[in-house]
C-alpha positions in Angstrom: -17.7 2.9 58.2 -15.5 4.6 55.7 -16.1 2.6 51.7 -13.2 2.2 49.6 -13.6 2.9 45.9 -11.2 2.3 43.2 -11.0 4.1 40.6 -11.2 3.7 37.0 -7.9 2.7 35.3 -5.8 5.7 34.3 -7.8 7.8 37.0 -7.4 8.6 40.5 -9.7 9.8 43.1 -9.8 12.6 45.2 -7.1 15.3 44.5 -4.4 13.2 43.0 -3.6 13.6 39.7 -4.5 11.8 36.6 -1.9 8.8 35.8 -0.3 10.1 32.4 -1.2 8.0 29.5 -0.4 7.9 25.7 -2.6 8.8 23.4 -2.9 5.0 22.2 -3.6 4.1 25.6 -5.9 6.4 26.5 -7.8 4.9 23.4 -7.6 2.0 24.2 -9.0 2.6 27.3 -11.9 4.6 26.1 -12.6 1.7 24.0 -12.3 -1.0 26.7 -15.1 0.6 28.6 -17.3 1.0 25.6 -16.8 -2.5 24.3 -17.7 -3.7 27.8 -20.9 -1.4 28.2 -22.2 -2.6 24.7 -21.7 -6.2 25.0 -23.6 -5.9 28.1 -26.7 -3.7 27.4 -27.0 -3.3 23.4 -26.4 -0.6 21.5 -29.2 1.6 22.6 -29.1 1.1 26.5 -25.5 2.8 26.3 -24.7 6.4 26.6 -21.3 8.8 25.7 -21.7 9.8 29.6 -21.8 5.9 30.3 -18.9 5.4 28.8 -16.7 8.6 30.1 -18.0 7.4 34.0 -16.6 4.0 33.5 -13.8 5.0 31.5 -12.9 7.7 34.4 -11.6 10.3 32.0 -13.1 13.8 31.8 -15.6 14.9 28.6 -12.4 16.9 27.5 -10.3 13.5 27.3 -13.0 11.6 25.2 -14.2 13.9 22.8 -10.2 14.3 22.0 -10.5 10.3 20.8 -14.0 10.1 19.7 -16.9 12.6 18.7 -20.1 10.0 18.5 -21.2 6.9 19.4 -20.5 5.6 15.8 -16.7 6.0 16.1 -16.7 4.2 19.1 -18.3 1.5 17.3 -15.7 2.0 14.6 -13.5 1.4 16.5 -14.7 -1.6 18.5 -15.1 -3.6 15.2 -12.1 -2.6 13.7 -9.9 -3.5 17.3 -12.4 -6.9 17.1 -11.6 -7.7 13.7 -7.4 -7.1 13.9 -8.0 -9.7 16.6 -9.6 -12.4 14.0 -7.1 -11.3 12.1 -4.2 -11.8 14.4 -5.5 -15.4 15.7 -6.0 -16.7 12.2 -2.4 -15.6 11.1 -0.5 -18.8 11.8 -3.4 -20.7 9.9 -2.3 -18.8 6.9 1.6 -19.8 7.9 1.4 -23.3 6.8 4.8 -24.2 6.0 4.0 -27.6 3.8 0.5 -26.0 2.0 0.0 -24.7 -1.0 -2.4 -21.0 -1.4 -5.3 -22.9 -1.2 -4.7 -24.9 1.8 -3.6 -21.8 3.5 -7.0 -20.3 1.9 -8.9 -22.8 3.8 -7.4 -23.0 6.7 -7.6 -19.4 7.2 -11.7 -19.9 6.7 -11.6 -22.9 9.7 -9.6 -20.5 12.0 -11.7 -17.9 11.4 -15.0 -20.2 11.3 -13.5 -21.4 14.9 -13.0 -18.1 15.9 -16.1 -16.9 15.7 -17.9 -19.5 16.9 -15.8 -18.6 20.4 -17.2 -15.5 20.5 -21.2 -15.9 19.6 -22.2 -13.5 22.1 -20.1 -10.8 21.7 -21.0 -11.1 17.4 -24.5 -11.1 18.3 -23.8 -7.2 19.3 -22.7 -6.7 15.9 -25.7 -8.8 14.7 -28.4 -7.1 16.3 -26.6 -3.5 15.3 -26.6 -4.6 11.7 -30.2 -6.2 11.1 -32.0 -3.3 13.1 -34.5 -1.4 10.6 -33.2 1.5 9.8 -29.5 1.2 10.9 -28.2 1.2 7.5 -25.5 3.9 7.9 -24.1 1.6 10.7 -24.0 -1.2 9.1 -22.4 0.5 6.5 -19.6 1.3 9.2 -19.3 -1.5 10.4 -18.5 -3.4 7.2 -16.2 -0.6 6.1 -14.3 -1.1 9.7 -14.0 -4.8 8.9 -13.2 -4.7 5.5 -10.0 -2.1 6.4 -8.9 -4.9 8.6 -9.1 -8.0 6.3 -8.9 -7.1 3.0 -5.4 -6.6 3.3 -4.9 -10.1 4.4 -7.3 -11.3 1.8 -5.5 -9.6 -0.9 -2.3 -11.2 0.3 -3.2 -14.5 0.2 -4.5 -14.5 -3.2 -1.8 -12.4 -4.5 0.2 -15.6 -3.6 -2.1 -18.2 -5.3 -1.9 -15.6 -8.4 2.7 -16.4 -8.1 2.1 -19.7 -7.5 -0.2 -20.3 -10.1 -3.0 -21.8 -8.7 -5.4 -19.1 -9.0 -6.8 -17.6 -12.1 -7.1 -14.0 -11.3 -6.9 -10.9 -13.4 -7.1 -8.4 -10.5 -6.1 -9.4 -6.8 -7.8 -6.5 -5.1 -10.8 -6.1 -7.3 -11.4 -10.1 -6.3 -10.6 -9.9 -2.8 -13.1 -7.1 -2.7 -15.9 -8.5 -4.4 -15.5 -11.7 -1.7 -15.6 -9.7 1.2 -18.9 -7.9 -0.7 -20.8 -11.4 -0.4 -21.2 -10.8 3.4 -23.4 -7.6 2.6 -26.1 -9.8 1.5 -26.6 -11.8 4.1 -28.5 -9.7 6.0 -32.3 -11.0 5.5 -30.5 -14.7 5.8 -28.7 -13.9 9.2 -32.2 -12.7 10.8 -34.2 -15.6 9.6 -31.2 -17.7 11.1 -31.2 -16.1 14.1 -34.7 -15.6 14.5 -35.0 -20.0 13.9 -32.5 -20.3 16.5 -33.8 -18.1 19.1 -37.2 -20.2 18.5 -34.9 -23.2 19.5 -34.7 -24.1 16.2 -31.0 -24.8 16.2 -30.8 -27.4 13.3 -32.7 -25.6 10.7 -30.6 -22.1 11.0 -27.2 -23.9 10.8 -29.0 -25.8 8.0 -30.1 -22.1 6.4 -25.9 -20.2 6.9 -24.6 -23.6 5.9 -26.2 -23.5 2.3 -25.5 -19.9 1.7 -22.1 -20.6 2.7 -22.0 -23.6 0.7 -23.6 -21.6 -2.2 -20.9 -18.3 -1.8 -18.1 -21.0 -1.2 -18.9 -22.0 -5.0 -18.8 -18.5 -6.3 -15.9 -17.6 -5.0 -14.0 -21.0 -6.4 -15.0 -19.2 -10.0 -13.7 -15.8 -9.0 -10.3 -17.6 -8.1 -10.4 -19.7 -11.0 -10.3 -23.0 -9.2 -12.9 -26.2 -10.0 -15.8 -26.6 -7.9 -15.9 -27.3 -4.3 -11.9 -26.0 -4.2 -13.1 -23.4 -1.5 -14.4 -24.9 2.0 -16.6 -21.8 3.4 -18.9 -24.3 5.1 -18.5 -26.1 8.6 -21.4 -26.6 9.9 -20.4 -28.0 13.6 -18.6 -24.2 13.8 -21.9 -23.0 12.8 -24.1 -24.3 15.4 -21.7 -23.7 18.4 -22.0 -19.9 17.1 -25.2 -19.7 16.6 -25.7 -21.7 19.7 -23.8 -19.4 21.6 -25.8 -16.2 20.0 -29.1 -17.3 21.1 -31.0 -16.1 23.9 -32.6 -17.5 26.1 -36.4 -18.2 25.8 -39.6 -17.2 28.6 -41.0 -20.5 28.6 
C-alpha cells in the first residue's frame, strides 16, 4: 500500500519546489510550529530540529528568522501579547466613558482574556518561575512590555487631557505599572502550587489580594482616590487558574 503524507505548510514533498513565501510569512510559520510544540511539551522537551521538522523549512530558512531558542520565545510572547492587545482594544473604545472607565474595562477584557487561555499562560508560567531562568524571564517581560506599554501610555496620556489623572510623567507611570508584575513571581508559584494541590479557593484568594493590594498603588500613581482602579475579579481568577492546573495522580 502506497501512504500519503502531506507536507508541512509552505513545503512540498519529493522534488517539487518550495511554495515561495514572504519573509513575514515564513515567520510566522516558523513561529506557528514552535508555539505549537511548546504548548504541548514544555520548554525543555522542545528542540530547534523539532521545530524546523514540523515547520518543513530547511536549517538555512530558520536560522535566517531565528538563531536560539530564546528568540523563538520572543517572539511567541510578543505575537501572544499583540493578541491581548488587539482583543482588548474595543474595551478601551468606549464611546460614552471617561479614561477611567476605559482604564477598567481594558483590565476586565484583559482579566477575561486570560482567563480563556489558562493553559497556554501556564507555558509562560512554568518558563518564568523555573530556578534559574532569570535571563528568560527577563525576555519575556521585555517582549510583553514592547507590546503594551504603548497602549498603557495611551490611555493614561488621555486621563492626563482629560484631567482625571494626576500624573507628572505618562511613560515613567505606565512603566512603573507594568514593573508590578515582576514581583509576582514567589506569589504566582505559591498560587499555582495551592491550586495544583486542588486548592482552588485559597490561590484565587492569594492573586486576588495582591491584585487588590497593586490595584491600590496604582490609583496613587494616577492620582485618583482609593479603590478608583478595579485590578481584582476574582471569578476571572479562578477560571484561569482553574484552567492552569494539572491534573493530580490520585
Amino acid at each position: 500500500m502506497q501512504q500519503n503524507t502531506k507536507a508541512p505548510s509552505g513545503e512540498t514533498s519529493g522534488t517539487q519546489r518550495r511554495v515561495r513565501m514572504s519573509p513575514q510569512a515564513r515567520r510566522a510559520q516558523i513561529l506557528d510550529a514552535a508555539q505549537r510544540l511548546f504548548f504541548e511539551r514544555g520548554w525543555d522537551g522542545v528542540t530547534l530540529s523539532d521545530v524546523i521538522t514540523l515547520a518543513g523549512i530547511s536549517k538555512g530558512g530558520f536560522y535566517h528568522h531565528f538563531i536560539a531558542k530564546e528568540d523563538l520565545l520572543d517572539g511567541i510572547v510578543s505575537r501572544f501579547t499583540a493578541q491581548a492587545m488587539e482583543n482588548t482594544a474595543e474595551a478601551c473604545a468606549v464611546p460614552d466613558g471617561d479614561a477611567l472607565a476605559r482604564f477598567n474595562a481594558f483590565i476586565a477584557a484583559t482579566n477575561r482574556w486570560k482567563a480563556e487561555r489558562g493553559p497556554e499562560l501556564r507555558f509562560f508560567l512554568d518558563v518564568m518561575l523555573r530556578p534559574g531562568n532569570d535571563l528568560l524571564v527577563q525576555r519575556i517581560f521585555a517582549a510583553s512590555t514592547e507590546a503594551t506599554l504603548p497602549i498603557l501610555r495611551q490611555m493614561i496620556d488621555a486621563g492626563i487631557r482629560e484631567g482625571q489623572f494626576d500624573v507628572p510623567d505618562a511613560g515613567l507611570v505606565a512603566e512603573s505599572i507594568l514593573a508590578l508584575s515582576q514581583g509576582r513571581r514567589a506569589l504566582l508559584r505559591e498560587a499555582i502550587a495551592a491550586a495544583d494541590a486542588g486548592n482552588l479557593d485559597r490561590a484565587t484568594g492569594m492573586l486576588s489580594d495582591r491584585m487588590t493590594a497593586e490595584g491600590r498603588l496604582i490609583d496613587r500613581l494616577l492620582g485618583l482616590p482609593p479603590g478608583s482602579v478595579v485590578l481584582t475579579d476574582p471569578d476571572e481568577y479562578s477560571r484561569m487558574l482553574g484552567a492552569m492546573t494539572r491534573p493530580r495522580d490520585d
